[in-house]
C-alpha positions, 0 to 999 in steps of 0.5 A, spaced: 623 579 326 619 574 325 612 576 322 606 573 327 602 567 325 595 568 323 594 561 322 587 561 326 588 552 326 594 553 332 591 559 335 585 555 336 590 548 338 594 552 343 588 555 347 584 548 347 592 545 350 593 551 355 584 550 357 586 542 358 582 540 353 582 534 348 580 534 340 574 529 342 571 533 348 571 539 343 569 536 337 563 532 342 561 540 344 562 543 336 557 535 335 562 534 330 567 528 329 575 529 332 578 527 325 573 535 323 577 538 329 583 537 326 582 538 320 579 545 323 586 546 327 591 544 321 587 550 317 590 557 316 584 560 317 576 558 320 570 561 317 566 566 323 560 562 324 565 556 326 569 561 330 564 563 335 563 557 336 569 554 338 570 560 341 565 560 345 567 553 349 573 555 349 570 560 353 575 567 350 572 571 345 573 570 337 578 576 338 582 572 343 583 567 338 585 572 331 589 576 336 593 569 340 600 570 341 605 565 345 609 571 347 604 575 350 602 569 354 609 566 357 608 574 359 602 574 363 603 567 366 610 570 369 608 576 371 602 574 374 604 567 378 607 568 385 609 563 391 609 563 397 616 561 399 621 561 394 623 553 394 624 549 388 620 544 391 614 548 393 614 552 386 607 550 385 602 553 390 598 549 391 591 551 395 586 546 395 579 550 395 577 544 399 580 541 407 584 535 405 582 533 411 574 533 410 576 529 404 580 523 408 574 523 413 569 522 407 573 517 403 574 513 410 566 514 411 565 511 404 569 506 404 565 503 411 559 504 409 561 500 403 564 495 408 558 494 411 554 493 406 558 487 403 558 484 410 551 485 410 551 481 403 556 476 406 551 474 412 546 474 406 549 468 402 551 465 408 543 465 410 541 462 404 547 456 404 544 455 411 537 454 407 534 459 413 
């Protein structure tokens, strides 16, 4: 059996990746260059001060990042996800914490709104061509 890695660098890698974050965004919160972030990333081991900081944007405890561990995590996303149905198709279950309708009706709003005011513009031009 392999002996776990405590490579702290990927640790902090693969949970930036799974939290969708890029190296630029942690290195602005960290108020350090990206080139720092990956250096950080290819160390074995990162000191407790910088720990806690990543960590805290990271938004797990500096345990969390010592104690990583890819198996425990496939473990966790496939005893925790559930979908509604069991198609292929709809494996993703998608619930949107907003209507989609109340969305299209704000979009469609916006989007007269801006038609207005560009016509508004357009009489404007017309106006001033005119020499009123």
């Amino acid at each position: 059996m392999a002996e776990p890695t405590l490579h702290i660098g990927r640790k902090i890698s693969k949970i930036r990746e799974l939290r969708g974050m890029k190296q630029e965004t942690l290195a602005a919160e960290l108020g350090i260059s990206q080139q720092a972030v990956s250096k950080i990333e290819q160390s074995a081991d990162v000191d407790g001060e910088a720990l806690e900081k990543i960590s805290k944007i990271l938004g797990v405890p500096a345990d969390a990042i010592k104690n990583f561990n890819d198996d425990a995590v496939l473990n966790i996303i496939s005893n925790t996800f559930t979908s509604q149905d069991t198609s292929t198709l709809n494996a993703i279950n998608f619930q949107p914490s907003f209507n989609p309708i109340d969305k299209i009706v704000e979009l469609y709003n916006e989007k007269i709104v801006l038609l207005e005011r560009l016509l508004q513009a357009e009489k404007e031009k017309n106006d001033l061509l005119k020499g009123k």
